[in-house]
Every structure is written in structure tokens, then in C-alpha cells.
C-alpha angles and dihedrals in degrees: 000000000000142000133228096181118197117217108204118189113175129216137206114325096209084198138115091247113049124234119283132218087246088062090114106052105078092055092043102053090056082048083062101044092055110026083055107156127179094204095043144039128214111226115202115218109174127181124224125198106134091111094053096079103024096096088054094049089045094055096057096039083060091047086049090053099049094066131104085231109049095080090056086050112111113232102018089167099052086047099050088040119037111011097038091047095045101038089035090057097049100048093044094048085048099058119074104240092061103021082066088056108047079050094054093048087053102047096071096047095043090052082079093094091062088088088061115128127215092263091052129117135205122208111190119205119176134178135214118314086358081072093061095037082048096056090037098058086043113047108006112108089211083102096048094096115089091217095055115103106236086044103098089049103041083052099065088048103057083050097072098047111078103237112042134080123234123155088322107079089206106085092186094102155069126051116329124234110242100184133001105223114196127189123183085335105169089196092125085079097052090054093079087082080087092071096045117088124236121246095266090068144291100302097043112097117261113245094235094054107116092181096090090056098033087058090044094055090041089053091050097042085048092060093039095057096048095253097312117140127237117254109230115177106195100193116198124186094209080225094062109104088194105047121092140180118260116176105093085043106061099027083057085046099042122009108035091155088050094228117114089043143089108180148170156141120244123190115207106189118054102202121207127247091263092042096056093059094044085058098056088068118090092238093074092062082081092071089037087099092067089049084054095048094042097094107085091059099041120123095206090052091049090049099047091043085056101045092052094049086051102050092046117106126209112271110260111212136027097196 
């Protein structure tokens, strides 16, 4: 019988209590209750980093704390919570040292998907700053280089995922991505990376552009499916601070001719006409952590995730 597996990767919680590794189940288990398919089962992976960095935030939350100052600092709350998780996170992913470890941590979970069969299908739904770790690992060439640590462990992901290239030159194998989910994902923002040289001069490509290996895995998904586009559902809460569209921008960095993506925005909280004008005021950047973390129990999300899994049909060829 065959698989859709569903790859889960977590981003930052913004909340008091940090993500667990349970964050997935409750979406998953709706997923499974609607996706429901006879002739095929759903297969949760989710990845799991939230505890790699938590012993570096929590050192400087204590040394901003210790400070004369920090009691007399508006929105201590928003600032412990939101801004030091996001931008904490961020920093700390980018640099090598941990960067290597959130890596490491990925790469067993993620060798799940090297029981997929040829019939078998990968959904992949991210949330927040995982979306831009997930599309890091897979398609910057930051990790190209032998001698990088993280290297050893990015290689034998991208092996399992048909379309990318890991230490196995041949990028025809592995399980094939049926739809891209994104939740809150701020990787709008990463994508500036696009616009930054490299370091052997302004025209060369920066090493934390994702755009080269993302269009290579489009164009060999596209052949593969007969043509067919790859559904992507960007899903954005108006009160997330983090979450931005991404539709025009991929499909301008990606898919100028339109035709490897299917791709759309998809808002998930209609605000009312009071509402809306409550939310343009600063004061309401301190909830936007709930709106961050609403997601995993929306139904829209939950819809839309189960009507693409449905729709899509098994990939054809392999060749």
C-alpha cells in the first residue's frame, strides 16, 4: 500500500513554554481523520530541533536580566518571548557551530524517508524559522564544501528526496515531493540572500541563496509528473508579525514562465471590521505570538492540507 509521508519541522514557539517534540500530533491526527484514504496511509516525520539552542537563549535571557535596566524595558514579554526566540534562533542556526547541530539532530529523523517506496509521496509543512532551516539543509550551497561541518550529515538528506543531489550525483531518486505547506514562514526574508554576492565577488552567487537548487528540483519534479505543477499553500494569520506572502515572490524567483508552481496565499483568520483597525496599533505586536503559533489547530489550514493530499495523484515516472 502506499505512503504520503508528511515531513513536519517546527519553528520558533514565541511562547513561555518552548515547543515540544509532540508539536505535530495534533495536526496530524486531523490530517488522518480527513485525508483518509483506503488505498493509501499518511505517515507523520516530524523533525524535531527546538532543545539545540535552548542553553545559548537562555544564557542571554539571564544576562539581560541581570541587568539594572531590564525592569524599566517596555515590553519585556514581547522581547523574552518573540524577538529573542526568532532573532536567537536565526543568528544561532546561521553560524557553523550550531548550525552543525541542529543538522545533526535532523539527519536521523529525517532518514525515515529511506523506506519510501517508488509510489510514495512527501508532503513537506513547515512552520516559521523550520521553513528556512528546511530549504537551507536542502538546496544552499553553504554545505556543498567536504570540509564544512554539517556537511556529512545535510548530504544523506538530500539523498532521500528525488530531485536533489547529495553525495549521490544522480538526483532521480528517492521519495518525490507532492505538495510544499508553508505556515508563518518568514522565508521571504531569507530570500534576500538572492540579492547578496558571494565572496568571490558581486556577480558570483551568495552561499545561502536557495533559489539555484530549489529550481533544479522544481524542473525535475516537473518532468517527472508529466507536466503537472506543484501544488505550494503559503498560509499567513494577518496578526503574525513573522508570516509573509510569498506567491509573487517565488514564482518571480523561480518560476517566471509559471509553469512548475502551484502557488498560492492563503489567509487563515478573517478579522472583523473592529478588529482590523485594533490590529494596526503597535500594541497588538505583543499577541502576535498566538497568531504565530495558530497554525497547527487551524482548521483552514487543516482543509486545504487534506484536499491537496487528496487530489494529488501518485508521480508517474521516475525517469
Amino acid at each position: 500500500m502506499a505512503t504520503d509521508y508528511i515531513l513536519f519541522i517546527h519553528g520558533v514557539n514565541t511562547r513561555e513554554v518552548p515547543e515540544q517534540p509532540q508539536y505535530a500530533d495534533p495536526l496530524f491526527k486531523r490530517l488522518q481523520e480527513i485525508a483518509f484514504d483506503h488505498k493509501r496511509v499518511l505517515e507523520s516525520v516530524p523533525l524535531y530541533w527546538g532543545d539545540v539552542n535552548q542553553e545559548a537563549q537562555t544564557t542571554l535571557l539571564q544576562q539581560f536580566q541581570a541587568s539594572p535596566l531590564w525592569s524599566q524595558m517596555w515590553f519585556r514579554t514581547f522581547r523574552e518571548q518573540q524577538i529573542l526566540q526568532f532573532a536567537g534562533d536565526a543568528a544561532l542556526y546561521i553560524s557553523r557551530h550550531i548550525g552543525s547541530k541542529v543538522v545533526n539532530t535532523l539527519k536521523t529523523q529525517a532518514l525515515k524517508l529511506e523506506n519510501a517506496q517508488p509510489d510514495d509521496r512527501l508532503h513537506l509543512v513547515t512552520h516559521s524559522w523550520g521553513t528556512v532551516i528546511l530549504f537551507d539543509i536542502l538546496f544552499a550551497s553553504r554545505w556543498d564544501n567536504p570540509e564544512v561541518p554539517g556537511h556529512e550529515d545535510v548530504m544523506p538528506i538530500r539523498d532521500v528526496i528525488y530531485g536533489i543531489s547529495g553525495k549521490n550525483p544522480n538526483p532521480r531518486q528517492g521519495v518525490q515531493v507532492a505538495s510544499i505547506q508553508t505556515m508563518g514562514s518568514p522565508v521571504a526574508i531569507s530570500s534576500l540572500a538572492h540579492l547578496v554576492p558571494g565572496q568571490d565577488g558581486p556577480d558570483s552567487p551568495s552561499s545561502h541563496d536557495i533559489t539555484p537548487n530549489l529550481h533544479k528540483l522544481l524542473e525535475c519534479l516537473q518532468k517527472a509528473r508529466n507536466g503537472k505543477k506543484l501544488p505550494w499553500r503559503n498560509y499567513i494569520h494577518p496578526g503574525d508579525p513573522i508570516a509573509y506572502p510569498l506567491e509573487q515572490l517565488m514564482t518571480n524567483l523561480v518560476d517566471r514562465d509559471k509553469k512548475y508552481l502551484d502557488i498560492k496565499d492563503i489567509i487563515t483568520h478573517k478579522p472583523g471590521l473592529f478588529e482590523f483597525f485594533s490590529a494596526q496599533k503597535v500594541l497588538s505586536l505583543i499577541h502576535g505570538g498566538e497568531a504565530h503559533s495558530s497554525y497547527w489547530n487551524n482548521d483552514k489550514v487543516v482543509q486545504e492540507i487534506s484536499t491537496v493530499i487528496k487530489k494529488e495523484a501518485p508521480a508517474i515516472s521516475q525517469s
